[in-house]
C-alpha positions as CSV (number, residue, x, y, z in Angstrom):
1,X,14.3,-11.2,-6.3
2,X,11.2,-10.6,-4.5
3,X,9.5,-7.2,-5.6
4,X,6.8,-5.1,-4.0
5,X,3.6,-3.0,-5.5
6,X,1.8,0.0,-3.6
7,X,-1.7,1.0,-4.6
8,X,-4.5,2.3,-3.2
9,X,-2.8,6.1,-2.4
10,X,-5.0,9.1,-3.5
11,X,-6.5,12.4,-2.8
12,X,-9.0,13.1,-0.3
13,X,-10.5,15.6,2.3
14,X,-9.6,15.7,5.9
15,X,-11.1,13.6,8.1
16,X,-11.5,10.9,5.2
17,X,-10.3,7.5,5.0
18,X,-7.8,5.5,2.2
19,X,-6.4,1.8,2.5
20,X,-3.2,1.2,1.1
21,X,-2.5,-2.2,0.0
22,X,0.9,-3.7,-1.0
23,X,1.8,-6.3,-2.6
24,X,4.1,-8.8,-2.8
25,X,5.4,-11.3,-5.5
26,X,6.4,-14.0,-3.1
27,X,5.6,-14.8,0.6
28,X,9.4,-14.6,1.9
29,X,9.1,-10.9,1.1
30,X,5.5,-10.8,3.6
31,X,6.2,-13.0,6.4
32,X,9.4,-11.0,7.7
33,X,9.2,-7.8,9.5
34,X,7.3,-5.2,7.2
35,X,6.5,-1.4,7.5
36,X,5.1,1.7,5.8
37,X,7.1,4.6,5.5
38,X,6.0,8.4,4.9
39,X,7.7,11.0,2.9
40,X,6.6,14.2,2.6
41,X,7.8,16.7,0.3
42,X,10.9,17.8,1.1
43,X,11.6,15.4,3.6
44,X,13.0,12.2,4.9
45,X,11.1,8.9,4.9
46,X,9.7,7.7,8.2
47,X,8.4,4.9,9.4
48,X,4.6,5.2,10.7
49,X,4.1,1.4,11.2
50,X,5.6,-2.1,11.3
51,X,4.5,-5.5,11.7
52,X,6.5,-8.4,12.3
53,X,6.5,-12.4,12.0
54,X,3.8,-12.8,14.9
55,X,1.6,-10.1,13.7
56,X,2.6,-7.6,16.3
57,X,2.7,-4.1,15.4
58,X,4.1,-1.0,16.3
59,X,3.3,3.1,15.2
60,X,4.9,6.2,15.3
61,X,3.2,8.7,17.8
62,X,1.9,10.8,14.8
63,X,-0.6,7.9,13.5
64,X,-1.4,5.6,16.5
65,X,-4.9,5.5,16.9
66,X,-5.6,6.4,13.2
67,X,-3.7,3.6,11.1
68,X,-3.5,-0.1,11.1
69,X,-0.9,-1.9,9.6
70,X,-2.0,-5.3,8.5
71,X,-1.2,-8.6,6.5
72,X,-3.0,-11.0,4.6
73,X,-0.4,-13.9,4.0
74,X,-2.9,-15.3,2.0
75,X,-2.5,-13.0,-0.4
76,X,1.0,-12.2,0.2
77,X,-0.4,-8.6,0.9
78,X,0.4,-6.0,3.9
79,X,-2.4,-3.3,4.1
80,X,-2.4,0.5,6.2
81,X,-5.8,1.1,7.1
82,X,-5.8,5.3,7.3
83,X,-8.5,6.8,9.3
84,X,-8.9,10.5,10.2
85,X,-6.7,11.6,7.5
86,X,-5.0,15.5,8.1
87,X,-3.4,17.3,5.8
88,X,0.1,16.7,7.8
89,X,-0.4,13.0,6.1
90,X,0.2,14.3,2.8
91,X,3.1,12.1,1.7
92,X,4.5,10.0,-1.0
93,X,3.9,6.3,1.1
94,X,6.0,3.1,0.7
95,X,6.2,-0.5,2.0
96,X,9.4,-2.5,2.9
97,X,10.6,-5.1,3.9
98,X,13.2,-6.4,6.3
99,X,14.8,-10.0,6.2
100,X,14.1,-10.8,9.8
101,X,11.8,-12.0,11.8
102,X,11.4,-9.6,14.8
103,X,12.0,-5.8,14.5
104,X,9.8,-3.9,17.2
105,X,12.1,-3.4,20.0
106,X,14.1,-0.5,20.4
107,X,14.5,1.8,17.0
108,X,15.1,-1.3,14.8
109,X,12.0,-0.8,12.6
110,X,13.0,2.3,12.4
111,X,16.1,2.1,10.5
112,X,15.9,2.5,7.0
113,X,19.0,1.0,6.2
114,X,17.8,-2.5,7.4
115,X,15.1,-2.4,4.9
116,X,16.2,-4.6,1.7
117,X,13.0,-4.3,-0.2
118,X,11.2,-1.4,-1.1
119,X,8.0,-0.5,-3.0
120,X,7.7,2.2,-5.8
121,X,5.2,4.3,-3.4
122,X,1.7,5.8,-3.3
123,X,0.9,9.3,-3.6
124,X,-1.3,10.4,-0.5
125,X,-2.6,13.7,-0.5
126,X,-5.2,15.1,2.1
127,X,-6.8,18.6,1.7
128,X,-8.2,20.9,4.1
């Protein structure tokens, strides 16, 4: 089975930026419907951001304007570009994977259920 690697989580200050990079062992696992999802202590994962087959991409409210989701198929990589970092960010971050194609309308990238393949997460923490 396909498996997925987060990196590129760490501490920094508000206002700074991180990338977060995951990656993937093969390319079925990258070129379906992917997503980053945010869980902060004591509560639920979220999903902040999906991309699906065609490249189009979708964010929560709470990050639009301040991440990019990405993929490099390439690489068999997806990336989340974090800009203006807050404190409210502070989350442990994971990347999963969905076997289908097209997941942006309605609240399908939403569901966490539909995710098959999950990532062992990256630690962001932001201080004030």
């Amino acid at each position: 089975q396909a498996q997925l690697e987060e990196s590129g989580g760490g501490s920094v200050q508000s206002g700074g930026s991180l990338r977060l990079s995951c990656a993937a062992s093969e390319y079925s696992a990258v070129r379906n419907c992917m997503a980053w999802f945010q869980q902060p202590p004591g509560k639920s994962r979220e999903a902040v951001a999906a991309i699906d087959s065609a490249g189009s991409t979708i964010y929560a409210d709470s990050v639009k304007g301040r991440f990019t989701i990405s993929r490099e198929n390439t690489k068999n990589t997806l990336y989340l570009q974090m800009n203006s970092l807050k404190p409210e960010d502070t989350a442990m971050y994971y990347c999963a994977s969905m076997a289908r194609s097209w997941c942006l309308a309605g609240s399908t990238w939403l569901a966490t259920y539909l995710y098959d393949l999950w990532g062992q997460g990256t630690q962001v923490t932001v201080s004030s």
